[in-house]
C-alpha positions as CSV (number, residue, x, y, z in Angstrom):
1,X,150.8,150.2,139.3
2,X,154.1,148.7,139.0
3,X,155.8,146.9,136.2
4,X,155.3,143.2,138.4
5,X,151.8,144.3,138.5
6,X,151.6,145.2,134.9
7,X,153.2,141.7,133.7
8,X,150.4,139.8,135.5
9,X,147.7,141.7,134.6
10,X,148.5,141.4,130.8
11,X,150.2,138.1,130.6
12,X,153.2,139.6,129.9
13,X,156.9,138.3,129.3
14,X,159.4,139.3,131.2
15,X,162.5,139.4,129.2
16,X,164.4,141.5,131.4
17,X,163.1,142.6,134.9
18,X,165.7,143.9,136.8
19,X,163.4,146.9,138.9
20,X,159.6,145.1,138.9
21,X,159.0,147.4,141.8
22,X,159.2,150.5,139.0
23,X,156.0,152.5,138.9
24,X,154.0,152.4,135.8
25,X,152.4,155.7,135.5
26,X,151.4,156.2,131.6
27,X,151.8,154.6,128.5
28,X,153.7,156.1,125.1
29,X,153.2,154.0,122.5
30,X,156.2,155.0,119.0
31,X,158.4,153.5,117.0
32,X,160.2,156.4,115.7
33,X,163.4,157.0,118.5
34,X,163.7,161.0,118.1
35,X,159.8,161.3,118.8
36,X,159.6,158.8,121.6
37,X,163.2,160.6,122.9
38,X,161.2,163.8,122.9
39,X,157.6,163.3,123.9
40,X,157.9,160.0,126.2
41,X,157.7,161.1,129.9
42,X,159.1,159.5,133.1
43,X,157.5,156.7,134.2
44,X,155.8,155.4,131.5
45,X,155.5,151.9,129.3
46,X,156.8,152.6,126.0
47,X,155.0,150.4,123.6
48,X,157.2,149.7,120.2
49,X,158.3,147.1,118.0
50,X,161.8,148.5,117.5
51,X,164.1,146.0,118.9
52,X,168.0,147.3,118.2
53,X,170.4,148.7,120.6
54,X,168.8,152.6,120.6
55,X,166.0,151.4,122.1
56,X,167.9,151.4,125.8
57,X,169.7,154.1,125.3
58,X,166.0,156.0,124.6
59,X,164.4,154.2,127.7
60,X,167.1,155.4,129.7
61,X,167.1,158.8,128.4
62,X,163.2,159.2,128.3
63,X,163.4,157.4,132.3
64,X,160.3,155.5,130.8
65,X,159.5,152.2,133.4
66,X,159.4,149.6,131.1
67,X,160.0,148.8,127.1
68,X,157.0,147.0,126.1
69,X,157.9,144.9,122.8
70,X,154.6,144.0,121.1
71,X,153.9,141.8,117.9
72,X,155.8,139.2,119.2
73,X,159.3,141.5,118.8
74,X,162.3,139.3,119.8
75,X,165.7,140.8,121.0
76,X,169.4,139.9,120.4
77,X,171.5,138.8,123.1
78,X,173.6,142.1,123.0
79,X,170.6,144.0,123.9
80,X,169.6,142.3,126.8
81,X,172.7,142.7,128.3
82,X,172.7,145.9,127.7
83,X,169.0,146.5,129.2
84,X,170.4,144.6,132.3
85,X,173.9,146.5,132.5
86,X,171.2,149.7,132.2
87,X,168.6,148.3,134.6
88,X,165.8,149.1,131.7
89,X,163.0,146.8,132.2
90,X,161.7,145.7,128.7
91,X,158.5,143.2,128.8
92,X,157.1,141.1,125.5
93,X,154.1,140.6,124.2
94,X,152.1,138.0,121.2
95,X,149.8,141.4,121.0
96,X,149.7,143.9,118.4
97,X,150.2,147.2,119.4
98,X,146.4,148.1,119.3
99,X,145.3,145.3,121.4
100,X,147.9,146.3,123.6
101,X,146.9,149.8,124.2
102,X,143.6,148.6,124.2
103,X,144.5,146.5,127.3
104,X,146.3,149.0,128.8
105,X,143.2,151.3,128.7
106,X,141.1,149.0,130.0
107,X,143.4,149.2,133.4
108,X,143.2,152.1,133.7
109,X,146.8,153.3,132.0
């Protein structure tokens, strides 16, 4: 599945999309940056409600697909730029994180 697909199939927000075509491929879900850094692998959604700078650098060092914000997480200006300068793909959700990964189950991720 790819990240476009993802965003339609959950009703996602797209805050910053700048490679849609990204394969989805698993799903981390942490909010601690040294765990996620360590145990997220390449080509997956990371699920968090962390929503400072780090978080790029952490997708970008993990190669995740996509930064899913859940809980209704909001992000400052200076880190969508960044996520765009990057090319990081970070989607937003109402959703806690369990109904999340509960959704993200039920397609199969």
């Amino acid at each position: 599945m790819t990240v476009n697909e993802l965003v339609k199939n959950l009703s996602l927000n797209p805050v910053i999309l700048p490679d849609g075509d990204r394969m989805v491929k698993g799903v981390y879900i942490g909010d601690l940056l040294s765990w996620v850094m360590g145990r997220a692998e390449c080509d997956n959604a990371w699920v968090t409600i962390m929503s400072n700078l780090n978080i790029v650098a952490v997708a970008t060092l993990a190669d995740v697909s996509c930064i899913i914000l859940a809980e209704g997480v909001t992000l400052e200006e200076q880190v969508k730029n960044t996520a765009e300068a990057k090319g990081v793909n970070i989607l937003a959700t109402d959703k806690t994180a369990y109904e999340l990964a509960a959704a993200l189950a039920r397609i199969g991720l």
